[in-house]
C-alpha positions as CSV (number, residue, x, y, z in Angstrom):
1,X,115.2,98.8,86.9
2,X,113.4,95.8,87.3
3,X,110.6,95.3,85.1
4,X,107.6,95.8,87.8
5,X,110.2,99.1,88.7
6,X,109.8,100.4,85.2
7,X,106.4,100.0,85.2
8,X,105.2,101.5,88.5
9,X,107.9,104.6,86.8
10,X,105.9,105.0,83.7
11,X,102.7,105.1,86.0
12,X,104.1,107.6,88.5
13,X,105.7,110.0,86.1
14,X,102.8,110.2,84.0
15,X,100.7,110.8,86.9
16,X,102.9,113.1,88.6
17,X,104.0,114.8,85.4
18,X,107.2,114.4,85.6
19,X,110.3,112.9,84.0
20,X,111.3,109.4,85.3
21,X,114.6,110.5,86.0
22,X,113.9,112.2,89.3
23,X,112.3,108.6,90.6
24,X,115.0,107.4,92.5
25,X,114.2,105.4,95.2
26,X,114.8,107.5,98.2
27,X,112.2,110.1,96.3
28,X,109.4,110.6,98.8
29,X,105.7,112.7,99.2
30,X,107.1,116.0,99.9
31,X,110.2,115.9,98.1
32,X,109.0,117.8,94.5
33,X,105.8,119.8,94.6
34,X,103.8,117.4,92.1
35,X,104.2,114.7,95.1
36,X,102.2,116.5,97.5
37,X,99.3,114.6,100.0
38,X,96.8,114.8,97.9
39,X,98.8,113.8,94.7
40,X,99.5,110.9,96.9
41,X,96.5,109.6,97.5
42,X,95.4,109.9,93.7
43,X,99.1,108.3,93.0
44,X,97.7,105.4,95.2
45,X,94.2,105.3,93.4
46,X,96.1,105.0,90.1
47,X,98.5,102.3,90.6
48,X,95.3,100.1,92.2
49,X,93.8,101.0,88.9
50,X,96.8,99.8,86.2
51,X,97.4,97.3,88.1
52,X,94.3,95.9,89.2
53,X,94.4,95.9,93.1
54,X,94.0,97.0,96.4
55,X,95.7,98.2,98.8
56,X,95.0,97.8,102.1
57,X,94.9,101.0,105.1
58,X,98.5,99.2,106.7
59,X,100.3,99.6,103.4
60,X,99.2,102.9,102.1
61,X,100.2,104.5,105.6
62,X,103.4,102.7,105.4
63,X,104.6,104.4,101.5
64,X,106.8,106.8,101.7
65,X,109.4,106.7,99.5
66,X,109.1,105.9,96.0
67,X,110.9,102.5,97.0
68,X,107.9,101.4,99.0
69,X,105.5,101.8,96.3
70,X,107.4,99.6,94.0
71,X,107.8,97.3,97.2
72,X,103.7,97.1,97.8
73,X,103.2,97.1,94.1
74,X,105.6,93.8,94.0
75,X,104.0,92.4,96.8
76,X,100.6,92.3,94.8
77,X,101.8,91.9,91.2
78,X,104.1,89.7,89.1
79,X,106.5,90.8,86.6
């Protein structure tokens, strides 16, 4: 994993509670119970808060899939 990768990991398996194995990319809201919509939108709160920024409406409609949050937190953060 890339080192931004690892690090939105560590945030979202603390968060969720889980182990960072099951974080594969294609991992989406929906897909374990921990992940539902309103563990989402806390999810979303806490990566703006470790990593210190915002995300705007577009982007947080357009996360899915665990890959698109390491894609909008690289978008906003270098490694």
């Amino acid at each position: 994993m890339a080192p931004i990768a690892e690090k939105v990991a560590d945030v979202t398996a603390e968060f969720l509670e889980v182990e960072k194995e099951i974080l594969t990319p294609d991992l989406g809201v929906g897909d374990i119970p921990q992940w539902d919509s309103v563990a989402h939108l806390g999810l979303l709160h806490q990566i703006e808060k470790k990593f210190d920024f915002v995300l705007d409406v577009e982007e947080m409609i357009q996360i899915e899939i665990f890959e698109d949050l390491i894609d909008a937190v690289s978008k906003h953060v270098t490694a």
